[in-house]
C-alpha positions as CSV (number, residue, x, y, z in Angstrom):
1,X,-24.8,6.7,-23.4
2,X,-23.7,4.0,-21.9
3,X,-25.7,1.4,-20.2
4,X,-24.8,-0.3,-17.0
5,X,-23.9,-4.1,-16.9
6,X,-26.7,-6.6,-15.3
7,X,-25.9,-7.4,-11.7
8,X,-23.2,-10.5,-10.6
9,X,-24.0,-12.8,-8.3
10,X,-23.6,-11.7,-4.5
11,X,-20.3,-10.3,-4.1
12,X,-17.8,-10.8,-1.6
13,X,-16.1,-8.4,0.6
14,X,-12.6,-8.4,0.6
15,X,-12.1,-8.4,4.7
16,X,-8.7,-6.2,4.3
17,X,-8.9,-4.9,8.2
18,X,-9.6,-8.7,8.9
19,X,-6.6,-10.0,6.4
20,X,-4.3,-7.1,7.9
21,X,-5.2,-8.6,12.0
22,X,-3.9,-12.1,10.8
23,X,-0.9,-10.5,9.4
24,X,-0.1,-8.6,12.6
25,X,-0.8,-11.9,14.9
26,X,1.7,-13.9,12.8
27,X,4.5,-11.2,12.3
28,X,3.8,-10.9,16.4
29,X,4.2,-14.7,17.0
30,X,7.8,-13.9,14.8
31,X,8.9,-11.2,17.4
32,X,8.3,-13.4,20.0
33,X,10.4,-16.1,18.9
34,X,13.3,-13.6,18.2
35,X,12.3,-12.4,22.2
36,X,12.9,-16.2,23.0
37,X,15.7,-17.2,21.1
38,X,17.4,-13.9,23.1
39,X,17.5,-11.8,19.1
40,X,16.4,-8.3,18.9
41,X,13.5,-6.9,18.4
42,X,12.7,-5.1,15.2
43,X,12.5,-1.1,15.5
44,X,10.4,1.0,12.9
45,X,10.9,4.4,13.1
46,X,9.1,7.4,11.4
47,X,9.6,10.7,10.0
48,X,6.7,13.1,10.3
49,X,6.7,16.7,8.5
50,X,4.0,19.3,9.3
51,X,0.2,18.9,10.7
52,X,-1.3,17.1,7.0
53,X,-4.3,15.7,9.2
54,X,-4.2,11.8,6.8
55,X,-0.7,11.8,7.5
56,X,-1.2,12.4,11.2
57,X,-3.5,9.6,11.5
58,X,-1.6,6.6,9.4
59,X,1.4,7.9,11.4
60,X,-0.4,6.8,14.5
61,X,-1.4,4.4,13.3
62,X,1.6,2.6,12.3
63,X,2.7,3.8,16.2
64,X,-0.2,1.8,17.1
65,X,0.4,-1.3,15.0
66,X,4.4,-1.7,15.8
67,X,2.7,-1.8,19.6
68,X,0.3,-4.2,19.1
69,X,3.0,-6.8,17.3
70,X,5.8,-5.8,20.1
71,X,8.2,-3.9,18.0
72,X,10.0,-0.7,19.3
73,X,8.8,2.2,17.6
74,X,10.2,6.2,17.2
75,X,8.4,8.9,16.0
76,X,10.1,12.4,14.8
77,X,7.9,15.1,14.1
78,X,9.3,18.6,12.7
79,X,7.2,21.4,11.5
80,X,6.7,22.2,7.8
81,X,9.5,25.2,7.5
82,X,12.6,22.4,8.5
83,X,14.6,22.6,5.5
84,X,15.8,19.6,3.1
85,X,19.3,19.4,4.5
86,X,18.4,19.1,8.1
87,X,16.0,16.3,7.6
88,X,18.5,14.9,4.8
89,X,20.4,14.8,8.3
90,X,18.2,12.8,10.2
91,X,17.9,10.4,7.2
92,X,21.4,10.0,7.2
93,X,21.3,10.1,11.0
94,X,18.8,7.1,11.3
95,X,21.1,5.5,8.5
96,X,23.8,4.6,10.7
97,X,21.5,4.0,14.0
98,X,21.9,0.3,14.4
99,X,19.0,0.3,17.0
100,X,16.8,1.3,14.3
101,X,15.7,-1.5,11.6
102,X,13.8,0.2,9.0
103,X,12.4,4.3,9.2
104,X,9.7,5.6,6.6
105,X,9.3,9.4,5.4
106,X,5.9,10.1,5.4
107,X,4.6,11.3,1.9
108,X,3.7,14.0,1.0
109,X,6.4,16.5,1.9
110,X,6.7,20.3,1.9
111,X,7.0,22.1,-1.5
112,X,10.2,22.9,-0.9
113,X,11.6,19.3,-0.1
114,X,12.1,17.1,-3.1
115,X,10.9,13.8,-2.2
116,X,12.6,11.1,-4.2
117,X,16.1,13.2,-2.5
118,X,15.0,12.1,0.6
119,X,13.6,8.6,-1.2
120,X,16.9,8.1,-2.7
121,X,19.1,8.9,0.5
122,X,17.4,6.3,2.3
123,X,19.5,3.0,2.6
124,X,17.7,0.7,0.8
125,X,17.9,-1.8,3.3
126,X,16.2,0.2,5.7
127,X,13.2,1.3,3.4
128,X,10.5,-0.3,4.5
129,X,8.1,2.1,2.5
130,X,10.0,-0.1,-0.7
131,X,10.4,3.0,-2.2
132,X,13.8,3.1,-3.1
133,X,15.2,2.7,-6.8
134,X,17.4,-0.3,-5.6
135,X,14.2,-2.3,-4.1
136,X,12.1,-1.1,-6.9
137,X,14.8,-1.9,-9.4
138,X,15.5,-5.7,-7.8
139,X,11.3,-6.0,-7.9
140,X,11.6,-5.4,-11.3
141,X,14.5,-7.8,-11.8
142,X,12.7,-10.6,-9.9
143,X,14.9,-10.5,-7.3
144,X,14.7,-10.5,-3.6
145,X,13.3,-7.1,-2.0
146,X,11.3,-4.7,0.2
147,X,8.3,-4.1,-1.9
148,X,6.4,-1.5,-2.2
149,X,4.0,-1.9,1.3
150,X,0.4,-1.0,-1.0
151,X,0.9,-2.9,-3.9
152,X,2.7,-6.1,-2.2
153,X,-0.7,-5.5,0.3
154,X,-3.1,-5.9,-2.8
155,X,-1.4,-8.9,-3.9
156,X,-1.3,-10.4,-0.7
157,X,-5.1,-9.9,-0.6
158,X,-5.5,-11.8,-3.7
159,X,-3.4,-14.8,-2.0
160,X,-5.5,-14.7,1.0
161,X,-9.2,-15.1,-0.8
162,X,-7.4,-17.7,-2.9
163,X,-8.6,-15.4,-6.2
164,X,-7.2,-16.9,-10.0
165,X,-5.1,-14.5,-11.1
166,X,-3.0,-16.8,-13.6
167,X,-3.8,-16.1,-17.3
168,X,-6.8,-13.1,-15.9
169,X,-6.6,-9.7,-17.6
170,X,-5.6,-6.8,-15.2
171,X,-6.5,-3.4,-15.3
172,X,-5.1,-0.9,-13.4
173,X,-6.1,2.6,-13.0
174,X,-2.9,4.9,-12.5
175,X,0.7,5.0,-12.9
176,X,2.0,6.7,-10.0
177,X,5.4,4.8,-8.4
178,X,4.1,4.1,-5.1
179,X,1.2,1.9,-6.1
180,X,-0.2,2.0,-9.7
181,X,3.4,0.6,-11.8
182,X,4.5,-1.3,-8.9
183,X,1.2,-3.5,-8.7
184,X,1.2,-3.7,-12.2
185,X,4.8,-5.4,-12.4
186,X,4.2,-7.6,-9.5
187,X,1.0,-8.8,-11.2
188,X,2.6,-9.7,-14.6
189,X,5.5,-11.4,-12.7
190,X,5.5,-15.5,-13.0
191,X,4.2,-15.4,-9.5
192,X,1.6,-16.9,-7.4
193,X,-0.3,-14.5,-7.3
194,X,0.6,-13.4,-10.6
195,X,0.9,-14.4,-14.3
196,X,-1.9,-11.9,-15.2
197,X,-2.3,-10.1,-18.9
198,X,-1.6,-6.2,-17.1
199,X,-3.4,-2.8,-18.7
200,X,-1.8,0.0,-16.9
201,X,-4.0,3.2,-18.0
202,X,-3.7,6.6,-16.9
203,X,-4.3,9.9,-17.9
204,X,-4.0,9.9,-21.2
205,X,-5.2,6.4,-21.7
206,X,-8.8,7.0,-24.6
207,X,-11.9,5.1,-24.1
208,X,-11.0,4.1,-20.3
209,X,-14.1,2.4,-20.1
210,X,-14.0,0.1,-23.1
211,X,-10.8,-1.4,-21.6
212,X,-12.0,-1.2,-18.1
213,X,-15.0,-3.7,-18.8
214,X,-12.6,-5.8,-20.2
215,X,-10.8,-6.6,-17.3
216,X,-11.4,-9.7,-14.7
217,X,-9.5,-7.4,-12.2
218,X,-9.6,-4.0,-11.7
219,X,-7.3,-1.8,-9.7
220,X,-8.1,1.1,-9.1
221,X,-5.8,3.6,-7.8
222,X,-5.6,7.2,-9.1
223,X,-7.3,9.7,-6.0
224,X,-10.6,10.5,-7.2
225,X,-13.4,9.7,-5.1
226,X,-16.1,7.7,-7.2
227,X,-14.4,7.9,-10.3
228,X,-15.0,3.8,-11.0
229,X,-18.6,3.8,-12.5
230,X,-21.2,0.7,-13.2
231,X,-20.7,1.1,-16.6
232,X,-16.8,0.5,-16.5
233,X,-16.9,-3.0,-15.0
234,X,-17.6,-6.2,-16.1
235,X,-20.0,-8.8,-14.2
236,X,-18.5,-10.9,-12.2
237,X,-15.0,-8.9,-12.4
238,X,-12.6,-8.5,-8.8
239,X,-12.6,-5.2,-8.0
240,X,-9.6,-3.0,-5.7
241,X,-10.5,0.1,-4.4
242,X,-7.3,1.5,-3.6
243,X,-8.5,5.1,-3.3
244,X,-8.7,6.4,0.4
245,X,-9.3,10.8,-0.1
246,X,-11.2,12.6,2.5
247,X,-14.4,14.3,1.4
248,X,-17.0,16.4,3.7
249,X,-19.3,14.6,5.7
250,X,-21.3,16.6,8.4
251,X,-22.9,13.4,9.3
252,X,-19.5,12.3,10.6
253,X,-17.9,13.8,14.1
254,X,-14.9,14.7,11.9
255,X,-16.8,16.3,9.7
256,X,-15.5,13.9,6.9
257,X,-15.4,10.7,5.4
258,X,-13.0,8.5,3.4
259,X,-13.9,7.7,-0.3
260,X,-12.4,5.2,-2.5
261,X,-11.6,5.8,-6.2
262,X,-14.9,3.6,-6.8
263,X,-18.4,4.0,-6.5
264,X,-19.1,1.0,-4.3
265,X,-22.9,1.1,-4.4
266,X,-23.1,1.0,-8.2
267,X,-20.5,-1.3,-9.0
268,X,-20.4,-3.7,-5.9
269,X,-23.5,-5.4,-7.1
270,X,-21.3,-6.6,-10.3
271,X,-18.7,-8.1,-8.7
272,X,-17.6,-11.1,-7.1
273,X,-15.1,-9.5,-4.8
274,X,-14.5,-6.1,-3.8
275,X,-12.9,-4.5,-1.1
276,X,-14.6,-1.6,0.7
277,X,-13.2,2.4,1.6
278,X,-12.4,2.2,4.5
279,X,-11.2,-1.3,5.5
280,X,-9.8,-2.9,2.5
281,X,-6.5,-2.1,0.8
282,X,-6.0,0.9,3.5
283,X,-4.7,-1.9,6.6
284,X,-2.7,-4.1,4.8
285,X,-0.6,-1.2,3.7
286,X,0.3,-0.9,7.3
287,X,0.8,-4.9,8.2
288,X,3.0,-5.2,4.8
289,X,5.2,-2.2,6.3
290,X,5.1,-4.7,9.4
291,X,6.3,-7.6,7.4
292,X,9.0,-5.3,5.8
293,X,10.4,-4.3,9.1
294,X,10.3,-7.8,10.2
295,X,12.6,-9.0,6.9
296,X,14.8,-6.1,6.9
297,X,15.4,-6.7,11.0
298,X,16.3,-10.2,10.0
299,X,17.9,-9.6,6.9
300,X,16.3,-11.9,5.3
301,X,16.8,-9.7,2.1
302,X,19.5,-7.6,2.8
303,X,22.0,-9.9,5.1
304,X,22.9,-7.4,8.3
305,X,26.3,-6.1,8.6
């Protein structure tokens, strides 16, 4: 069996509710210039399928964010049984709306909805999610584009605290598109941050904790609520808790709590950052769909028509 690691020094919480608020108070001093200079004002709209109660709340959420910077906001709710061609509709619908900016899809969908369809018919100027093949294929290519709002958040993080990532070994938990192979790209790129040595294990990937101790970043991001252990981290390593599943809690009024993918109290005494579940990587996916919004409304990537 394997031992845990010695304690770190004191680590450092990675403030992502804090990080996300200075996000939002910039991107709101932006809309009021554009308000001033007589331009208009970006418009985020969303697309809400069914009752899923996590999806509910980031929903309102982003409602409540678009507020709070001074964007115009729609939300469009349908129940679970709306078939794929009548909300491919409204995709194509919002599309050719010129009053609206950027629109998101909220993930998951119905089993009987195929979501990269309804990824792949939104114009990838106006997917702010940064879902689409184009802005994941121009990512990839180094090239201008709406990122992927999780994984551009984490990386923004690591700006923020000023963290060396430059020459550090990267670890990342999980493949999946939206954040696991998009944050692993971004950190190999010759960015700032960036220029990291990047591990993307998964599934399949043998002895996860012999290559997880090896890493002076770890990302971890594959849905299982206190998967990350003490004895798969280094001391002294950055650690990103990406991982955000409900689990019962009776001690809580809605009779659950959110989890990360790591167990905080064993393995936040090894490191020298890590952010917390909830308040770390969870907000800044929100401000990052801000920021995307904000570029697309001003085409700063894709020049408007």
């Amino acid at each position: 069996m394997t031992t845990a690691p010695e304690a770190a020094t004191t680590f450092r919480l990675i403030d992502g509710k804090k990080t996300a608020e200075d996000i939002k108070s910039e991107i709101a001093q932006e809309v009021e210039k554009l308000r001033a200079a007589g331009r208009k004002i970006p418009h985020l709209a969303a697309i809400l399928v069914g009752h899923d109660g996590g999806s509910e709340t980031y929903v309102r959420n982003k409602v409540l964010a678009c507020q709070a910077v001074g964007f115009g906001s729609t939300l469009l709710r349908y129940e679970e049984d709306i078939t794929e061609a009548d909300l491919l509709a409204k995709v194509a619908e919002l599309n050719q709306d010129p009053e609206i900016d950027g629109f998101i899809v909220q993930l998951p969908l119905p089993a009987h909805i195929s979501s990269q369809k309804v990824i792949e018919a939104i114009r990838p100027e106006k997917d702010v999610d940064g879902f689409h093949p184009m802005n994941i294929g121009r990512m990839v290519a180094g090239l201008p584009s709406l990122l992927p709002a999780t994984p551009s958040g984490i990386v923004e993080l690591l700006r923020r605290y000023n963290l060396v990532t430059d020459g550090k070994h990267c670890v990342v938990i999980g493949r999946s598109n939206i954040v696991g192979t998009p944050v692993s790209i971004l950190l190999a790129k010759n960015l700032e941050p960036g220029n990291c040595t990047v591990t993307l294990c998964h599934s399949r990937t043998q002895d996860l904790p012999s290559i997880t101790r090896t890493a002076d970043i770890l990302v971890a991001a594959l849905g299982r609520p206190g998967f990350v252990t003490a004895d798969m981290v280094s001391p002294g390593a950055v650690v990103i808790d990406v991982g955000t599943t409900r689990v019962p809690d009776e001690s809580k009024k809605a009779g659950w709590a959110l989890r990360g993918d790591v167990n905080f109290d064993e393995v936040a005494p090894l490191c020298s950052y890590i952010t917390p579940v909830p308040g770390g990587v969870g907000p800044m996916t929100i401000a990052m769909l801000l920021q995307n919004t904000l570029r697309a409304a001003t085409g700063e990537v894709y020049p408007r028509k």
